[in-house]
DSSP file (Angstrom, degrees, kcal/mol; ACC not computed):
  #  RESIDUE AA STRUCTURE BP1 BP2  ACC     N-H-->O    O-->H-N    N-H-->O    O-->H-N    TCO  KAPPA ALPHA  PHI   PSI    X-CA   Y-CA   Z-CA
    1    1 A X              0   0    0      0, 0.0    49,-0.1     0, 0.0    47,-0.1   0.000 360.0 360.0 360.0 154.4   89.5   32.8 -102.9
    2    2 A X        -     0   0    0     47,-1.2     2,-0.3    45,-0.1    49,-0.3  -0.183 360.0-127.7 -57.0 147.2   91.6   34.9 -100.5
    3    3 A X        -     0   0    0     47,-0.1     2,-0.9     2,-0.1    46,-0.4  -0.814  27.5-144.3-107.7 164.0   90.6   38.3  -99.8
    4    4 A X        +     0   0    0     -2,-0.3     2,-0.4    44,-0.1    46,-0.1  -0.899  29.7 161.9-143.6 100.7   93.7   40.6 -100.4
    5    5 A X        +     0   0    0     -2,-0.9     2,-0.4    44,-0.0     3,-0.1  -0.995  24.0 122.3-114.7 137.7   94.2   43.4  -98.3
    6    6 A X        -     0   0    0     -2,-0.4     3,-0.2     1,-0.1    -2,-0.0  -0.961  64.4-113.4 171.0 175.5   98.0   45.0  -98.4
    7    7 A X  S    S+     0   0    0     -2,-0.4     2,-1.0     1,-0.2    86,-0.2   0.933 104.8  47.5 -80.7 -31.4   99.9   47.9  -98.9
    8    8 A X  S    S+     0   0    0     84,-0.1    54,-1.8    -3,-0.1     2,-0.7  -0.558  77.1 137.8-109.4  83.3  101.7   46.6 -102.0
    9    9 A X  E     -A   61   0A   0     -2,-1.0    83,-2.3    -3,-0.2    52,-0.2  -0.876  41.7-128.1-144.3 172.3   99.5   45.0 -104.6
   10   10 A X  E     -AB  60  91A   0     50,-1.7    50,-1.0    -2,-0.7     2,-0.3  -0.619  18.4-142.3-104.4 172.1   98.6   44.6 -108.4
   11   11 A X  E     -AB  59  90A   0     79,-0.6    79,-1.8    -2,-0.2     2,-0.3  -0.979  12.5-170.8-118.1 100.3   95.2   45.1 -110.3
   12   12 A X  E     +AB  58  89A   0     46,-2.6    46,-3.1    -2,-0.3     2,-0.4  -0.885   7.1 174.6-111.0 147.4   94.2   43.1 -112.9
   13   13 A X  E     -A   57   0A   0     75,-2.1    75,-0.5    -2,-0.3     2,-0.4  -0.949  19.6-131.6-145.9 171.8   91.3   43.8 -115.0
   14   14 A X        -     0   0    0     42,-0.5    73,-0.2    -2,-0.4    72,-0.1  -0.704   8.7-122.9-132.3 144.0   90.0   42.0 -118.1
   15   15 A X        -     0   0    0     71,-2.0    -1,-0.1    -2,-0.4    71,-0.1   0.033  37.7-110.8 -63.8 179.1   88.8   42.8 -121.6
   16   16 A X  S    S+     0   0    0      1,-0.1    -1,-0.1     3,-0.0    70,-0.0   0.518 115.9  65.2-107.5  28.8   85.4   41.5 -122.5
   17   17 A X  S    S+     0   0    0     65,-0.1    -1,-0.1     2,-0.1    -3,-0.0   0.974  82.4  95.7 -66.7 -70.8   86.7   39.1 -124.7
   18   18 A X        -     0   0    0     68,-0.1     2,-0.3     1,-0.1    64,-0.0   0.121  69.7-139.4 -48.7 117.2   88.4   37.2 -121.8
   19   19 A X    >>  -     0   0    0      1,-0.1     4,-1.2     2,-0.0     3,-1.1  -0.650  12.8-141.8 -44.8 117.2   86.5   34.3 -120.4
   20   20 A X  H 3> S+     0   0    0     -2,-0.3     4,-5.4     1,-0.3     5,-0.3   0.861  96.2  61.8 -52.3 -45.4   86.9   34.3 -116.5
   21   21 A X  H 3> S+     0   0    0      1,-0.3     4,-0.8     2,-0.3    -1,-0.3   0.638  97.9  50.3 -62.9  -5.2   87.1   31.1 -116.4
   22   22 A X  H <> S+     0   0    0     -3,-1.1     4,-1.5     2,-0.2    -1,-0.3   0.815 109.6  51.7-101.4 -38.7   89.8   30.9 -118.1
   23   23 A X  H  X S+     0   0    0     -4,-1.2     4,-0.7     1,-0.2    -2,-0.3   0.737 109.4  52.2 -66.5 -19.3   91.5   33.6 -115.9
   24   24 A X  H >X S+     0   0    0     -4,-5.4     4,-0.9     2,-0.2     3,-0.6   0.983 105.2  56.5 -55.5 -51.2   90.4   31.4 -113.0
   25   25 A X  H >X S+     0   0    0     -4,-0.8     4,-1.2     1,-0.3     3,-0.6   0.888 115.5  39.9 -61.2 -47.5   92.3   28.3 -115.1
   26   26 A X  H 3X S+     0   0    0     -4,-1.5     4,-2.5     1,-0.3    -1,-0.3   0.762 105.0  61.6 -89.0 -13.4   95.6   30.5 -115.0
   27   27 A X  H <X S+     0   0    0     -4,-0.7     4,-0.9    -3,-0.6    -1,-0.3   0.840 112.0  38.4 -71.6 -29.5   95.3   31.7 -111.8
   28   28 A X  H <X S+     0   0    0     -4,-0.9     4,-0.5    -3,-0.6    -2,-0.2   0.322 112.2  56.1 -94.8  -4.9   95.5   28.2 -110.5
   29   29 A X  H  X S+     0   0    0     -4,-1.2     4,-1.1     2,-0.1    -2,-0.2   0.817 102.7  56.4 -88.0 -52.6   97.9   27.3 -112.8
   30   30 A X  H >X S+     0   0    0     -4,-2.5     4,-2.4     1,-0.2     3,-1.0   0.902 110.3  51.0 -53.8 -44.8  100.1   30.2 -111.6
   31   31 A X  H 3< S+     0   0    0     -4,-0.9    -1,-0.2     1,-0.2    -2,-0.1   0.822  94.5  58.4  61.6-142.3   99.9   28.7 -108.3
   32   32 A X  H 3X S+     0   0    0     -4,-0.5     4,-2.7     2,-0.3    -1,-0.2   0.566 108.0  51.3 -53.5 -31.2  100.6   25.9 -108.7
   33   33 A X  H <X S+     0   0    0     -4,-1.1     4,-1.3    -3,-1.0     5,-0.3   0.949 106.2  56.8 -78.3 -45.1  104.3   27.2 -110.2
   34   34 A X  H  X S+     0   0    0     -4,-2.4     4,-0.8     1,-0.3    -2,-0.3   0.468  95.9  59.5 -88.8  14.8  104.7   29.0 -107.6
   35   35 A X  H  > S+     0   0    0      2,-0.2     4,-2.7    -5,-0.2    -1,-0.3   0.782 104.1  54.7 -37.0 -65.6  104.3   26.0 -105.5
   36   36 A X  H  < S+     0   0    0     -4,-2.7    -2,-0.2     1,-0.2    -3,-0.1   0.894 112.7  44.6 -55.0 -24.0  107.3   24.8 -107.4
   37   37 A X  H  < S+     0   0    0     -4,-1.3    -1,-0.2     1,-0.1    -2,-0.2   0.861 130.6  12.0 -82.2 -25.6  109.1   27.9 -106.5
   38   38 A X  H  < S-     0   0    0     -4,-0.8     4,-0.3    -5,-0.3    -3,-0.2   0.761 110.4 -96.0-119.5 -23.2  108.5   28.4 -102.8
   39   39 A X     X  -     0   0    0     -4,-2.7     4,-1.8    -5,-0.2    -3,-0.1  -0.272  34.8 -89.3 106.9 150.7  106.9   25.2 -101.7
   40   40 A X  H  > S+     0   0    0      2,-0.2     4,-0.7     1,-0.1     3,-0.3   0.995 123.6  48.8 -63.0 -57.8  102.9   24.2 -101.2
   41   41 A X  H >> S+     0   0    0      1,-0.2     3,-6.3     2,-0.2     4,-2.4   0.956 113.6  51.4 -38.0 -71.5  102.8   25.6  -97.2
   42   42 A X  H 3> S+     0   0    0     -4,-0.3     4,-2.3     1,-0.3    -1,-0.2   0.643 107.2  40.9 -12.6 -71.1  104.4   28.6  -98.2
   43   43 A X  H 3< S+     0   0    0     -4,-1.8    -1,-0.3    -3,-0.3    -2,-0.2   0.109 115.2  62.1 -87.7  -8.5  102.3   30.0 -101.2
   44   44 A X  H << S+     0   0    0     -3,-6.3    -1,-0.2    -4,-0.7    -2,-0.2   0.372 118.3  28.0 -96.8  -7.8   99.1   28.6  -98.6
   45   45 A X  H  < S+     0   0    0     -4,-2.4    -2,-0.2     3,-0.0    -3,-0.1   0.917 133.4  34.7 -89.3 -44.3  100.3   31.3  -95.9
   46   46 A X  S  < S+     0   0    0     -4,-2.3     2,-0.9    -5,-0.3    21,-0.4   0.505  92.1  88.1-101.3 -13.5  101.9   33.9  -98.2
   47   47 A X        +     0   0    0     19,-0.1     2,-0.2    -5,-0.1   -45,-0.1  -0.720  51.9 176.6-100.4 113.8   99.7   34.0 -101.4
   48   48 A X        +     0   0    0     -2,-0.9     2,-0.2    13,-0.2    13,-0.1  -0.646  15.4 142.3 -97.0 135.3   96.6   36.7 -101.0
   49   49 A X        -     0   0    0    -46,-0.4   -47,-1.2    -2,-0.2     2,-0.4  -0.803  33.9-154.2 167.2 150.7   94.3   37.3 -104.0
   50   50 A X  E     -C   59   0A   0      9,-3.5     9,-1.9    -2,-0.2     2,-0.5  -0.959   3.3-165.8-124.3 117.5   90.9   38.0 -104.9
   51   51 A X  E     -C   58   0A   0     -2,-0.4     2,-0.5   -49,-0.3     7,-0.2  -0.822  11.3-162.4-119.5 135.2   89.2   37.2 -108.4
   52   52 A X  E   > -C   57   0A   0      5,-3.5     5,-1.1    -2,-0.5     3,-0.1  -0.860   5.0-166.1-135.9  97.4   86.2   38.9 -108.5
   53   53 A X  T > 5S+     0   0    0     -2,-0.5     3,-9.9     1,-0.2    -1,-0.2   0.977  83.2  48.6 -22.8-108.2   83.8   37.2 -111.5
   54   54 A X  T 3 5S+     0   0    0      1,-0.3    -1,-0.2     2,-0.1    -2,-0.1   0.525 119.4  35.6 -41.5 -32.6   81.1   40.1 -111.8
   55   55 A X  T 3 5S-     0   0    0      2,-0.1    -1,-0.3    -3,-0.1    -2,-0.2  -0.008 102.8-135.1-106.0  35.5   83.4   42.9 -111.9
   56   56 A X  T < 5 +     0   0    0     -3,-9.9   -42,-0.5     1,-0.2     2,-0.3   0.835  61.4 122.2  34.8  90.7   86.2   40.9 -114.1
   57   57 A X  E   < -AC  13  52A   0     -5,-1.1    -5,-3.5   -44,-0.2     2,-0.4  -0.900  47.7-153.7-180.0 160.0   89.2   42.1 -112.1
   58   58 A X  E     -AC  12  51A   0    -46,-3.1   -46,-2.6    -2,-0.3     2,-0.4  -0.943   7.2-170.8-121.9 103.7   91.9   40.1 -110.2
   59   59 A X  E     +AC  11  50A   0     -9,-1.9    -9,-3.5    -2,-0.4     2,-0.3  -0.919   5.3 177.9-119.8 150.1   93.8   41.4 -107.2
   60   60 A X  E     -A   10   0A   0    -50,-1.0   -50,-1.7    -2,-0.4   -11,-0.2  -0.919  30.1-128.0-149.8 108.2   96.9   39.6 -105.7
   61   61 A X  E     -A    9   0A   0     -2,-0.3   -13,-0.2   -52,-0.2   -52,-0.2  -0.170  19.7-164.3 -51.5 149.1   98.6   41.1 -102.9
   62   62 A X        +     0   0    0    -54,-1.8   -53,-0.1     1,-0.1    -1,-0.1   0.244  44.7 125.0-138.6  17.5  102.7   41.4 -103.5
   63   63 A X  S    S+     0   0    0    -55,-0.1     2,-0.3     4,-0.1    -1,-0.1   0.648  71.6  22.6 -10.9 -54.0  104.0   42.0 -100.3
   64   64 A X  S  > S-     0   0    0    -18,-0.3     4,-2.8    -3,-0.1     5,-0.3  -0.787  96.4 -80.1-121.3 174.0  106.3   39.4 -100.0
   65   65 A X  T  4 S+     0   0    0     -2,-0.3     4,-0.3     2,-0.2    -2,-0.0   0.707 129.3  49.9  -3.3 -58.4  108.5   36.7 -102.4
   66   66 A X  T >> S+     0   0    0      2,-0.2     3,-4.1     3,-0.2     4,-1.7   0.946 113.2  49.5 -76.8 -96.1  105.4   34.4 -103.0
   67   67 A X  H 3> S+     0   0    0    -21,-0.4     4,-1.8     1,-0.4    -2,-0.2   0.616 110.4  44.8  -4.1 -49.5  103.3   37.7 -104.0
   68   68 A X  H 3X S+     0   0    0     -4,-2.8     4,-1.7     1,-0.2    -1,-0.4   0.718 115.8  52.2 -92.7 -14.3  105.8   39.3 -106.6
   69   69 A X  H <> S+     0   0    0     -3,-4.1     4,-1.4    -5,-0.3    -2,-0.2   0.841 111.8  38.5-109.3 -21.0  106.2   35.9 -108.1
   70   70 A X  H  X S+     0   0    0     -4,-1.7     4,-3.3     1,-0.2     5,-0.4   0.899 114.0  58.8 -65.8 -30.7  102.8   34.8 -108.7
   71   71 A X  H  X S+     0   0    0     -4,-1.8     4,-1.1    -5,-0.4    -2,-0.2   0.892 107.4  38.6 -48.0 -46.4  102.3   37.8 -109.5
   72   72 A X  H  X S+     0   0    0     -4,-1.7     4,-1.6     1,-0.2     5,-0.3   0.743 118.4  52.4 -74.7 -31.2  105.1   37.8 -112.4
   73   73 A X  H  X S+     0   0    0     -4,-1.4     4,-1.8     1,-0.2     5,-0.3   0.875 111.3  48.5 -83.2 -31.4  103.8   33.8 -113.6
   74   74 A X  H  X S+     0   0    0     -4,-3.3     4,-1.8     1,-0.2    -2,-0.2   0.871 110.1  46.4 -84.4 -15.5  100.1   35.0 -113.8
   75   75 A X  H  < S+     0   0    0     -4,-1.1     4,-0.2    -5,-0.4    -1,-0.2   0.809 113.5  55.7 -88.6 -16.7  100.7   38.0 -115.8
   76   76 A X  H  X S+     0   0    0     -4,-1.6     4,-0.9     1,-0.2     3,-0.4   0.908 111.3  40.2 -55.3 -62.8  102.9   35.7 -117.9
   77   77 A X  H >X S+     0   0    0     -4,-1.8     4,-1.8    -5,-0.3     3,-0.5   0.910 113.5  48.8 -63.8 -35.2  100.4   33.3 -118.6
   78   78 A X  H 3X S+     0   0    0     -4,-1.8     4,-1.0    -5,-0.3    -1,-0.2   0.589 110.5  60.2 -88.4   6.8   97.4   35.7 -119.1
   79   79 A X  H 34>S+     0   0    0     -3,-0.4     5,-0.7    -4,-0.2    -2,-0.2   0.637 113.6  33.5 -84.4 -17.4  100.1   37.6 -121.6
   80   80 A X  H <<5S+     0   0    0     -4,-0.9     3,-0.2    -3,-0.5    -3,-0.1   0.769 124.6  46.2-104.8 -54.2  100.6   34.4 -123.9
   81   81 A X  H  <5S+     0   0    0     -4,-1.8    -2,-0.2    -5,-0.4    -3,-0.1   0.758 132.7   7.9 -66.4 -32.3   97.4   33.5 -123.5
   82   82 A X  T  X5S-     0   0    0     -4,-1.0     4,-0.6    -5,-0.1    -1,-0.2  -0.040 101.3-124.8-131.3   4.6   95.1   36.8 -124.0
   83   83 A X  T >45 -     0   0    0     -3,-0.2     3,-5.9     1,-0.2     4,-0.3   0.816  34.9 -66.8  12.5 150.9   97.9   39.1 -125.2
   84   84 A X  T 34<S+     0   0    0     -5,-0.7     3,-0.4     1,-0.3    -1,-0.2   0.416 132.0  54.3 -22.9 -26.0   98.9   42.1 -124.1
   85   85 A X  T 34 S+     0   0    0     -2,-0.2    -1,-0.3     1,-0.2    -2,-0.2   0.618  90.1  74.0 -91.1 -19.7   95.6   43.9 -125.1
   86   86 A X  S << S+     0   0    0     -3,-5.9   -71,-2.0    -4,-0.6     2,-0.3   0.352 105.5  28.7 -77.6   9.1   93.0   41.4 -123.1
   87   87 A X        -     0   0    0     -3,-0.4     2,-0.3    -4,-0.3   -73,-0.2  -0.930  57.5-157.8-154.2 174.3   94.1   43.0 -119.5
   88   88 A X        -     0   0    0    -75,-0.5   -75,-2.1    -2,-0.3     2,-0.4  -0.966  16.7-171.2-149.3 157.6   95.2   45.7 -118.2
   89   89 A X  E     +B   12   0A   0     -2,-0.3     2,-0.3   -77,-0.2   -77,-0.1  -0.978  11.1 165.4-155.3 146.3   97.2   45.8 -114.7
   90   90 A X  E     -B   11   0A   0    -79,-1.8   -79,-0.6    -2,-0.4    -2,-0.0  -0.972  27.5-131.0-150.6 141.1   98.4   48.5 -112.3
   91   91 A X  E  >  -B   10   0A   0     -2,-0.3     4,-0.7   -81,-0.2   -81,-0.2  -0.162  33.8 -94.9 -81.9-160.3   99.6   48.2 -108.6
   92   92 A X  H >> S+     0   0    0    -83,-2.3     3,-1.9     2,-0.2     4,-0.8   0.999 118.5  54.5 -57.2 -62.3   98.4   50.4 -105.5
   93   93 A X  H >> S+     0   0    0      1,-0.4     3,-4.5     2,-0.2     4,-1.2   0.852  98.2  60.3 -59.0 -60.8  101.1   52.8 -105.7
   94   94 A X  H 34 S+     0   0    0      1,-0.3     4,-0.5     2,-0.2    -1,-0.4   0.697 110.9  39.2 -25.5 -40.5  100.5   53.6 -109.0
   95   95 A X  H << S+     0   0    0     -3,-1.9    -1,-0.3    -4,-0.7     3,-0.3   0.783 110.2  59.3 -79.1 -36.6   96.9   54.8 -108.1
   96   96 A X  H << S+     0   0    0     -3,-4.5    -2,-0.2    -4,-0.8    -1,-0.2   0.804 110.5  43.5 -73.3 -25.4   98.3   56.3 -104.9
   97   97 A X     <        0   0    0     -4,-1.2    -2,-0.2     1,-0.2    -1,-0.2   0.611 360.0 360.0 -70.6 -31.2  101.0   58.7 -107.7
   98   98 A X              0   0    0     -4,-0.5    -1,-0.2    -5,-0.3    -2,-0.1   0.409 360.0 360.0 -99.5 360.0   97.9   59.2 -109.7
């Protein structure tokens, strides 16, 4: 995985129901969409993100196009899959408000 440093990013962090591996499975499944959207080069320059196992959290920088739209397909998919109650997500700013 990418390490995700940026000004603009989300937090995801996961119940202890949720299997990681299964947030790995969607992560790469999100992707993989956003492949379809932007192209494979793209989404290898522009998509940043860090899944971090032992402390069950996700971060994916959202700086640009690529960013905010994996961003919006992975929270989709871990929303269907894990409902609304198996994560929780906030960006930076939010934390910077807080």
């Amino acid at each position: 995985m990418r390490t995700c440093v940026g000004e603009t990013s989300f937090h995801f962090r996961f119940g202890p129901k949720v299997k990681i591996k299964e947030v790995h499975d969607s992560l790469v499944l999100s992707l993989m969409a956003s492949e379809g959207l932007h192209g494979r080069t793209r989404v290898q320059l522009e998509a940043n993100f860090h899944l971090d196992r032992d402390e069950r959290t996700c971060t994916v920088q959202a700086e640009t196009e690529v960013g905010r739209d994996l961003v919006r397909i992975f929270t989709a998919l871990l929303t269907r899959q894990f409902g609304e109650e198996g994560f929780t997500i906030e960006s930076n700013e939010s934390r910077q408000h807080a």
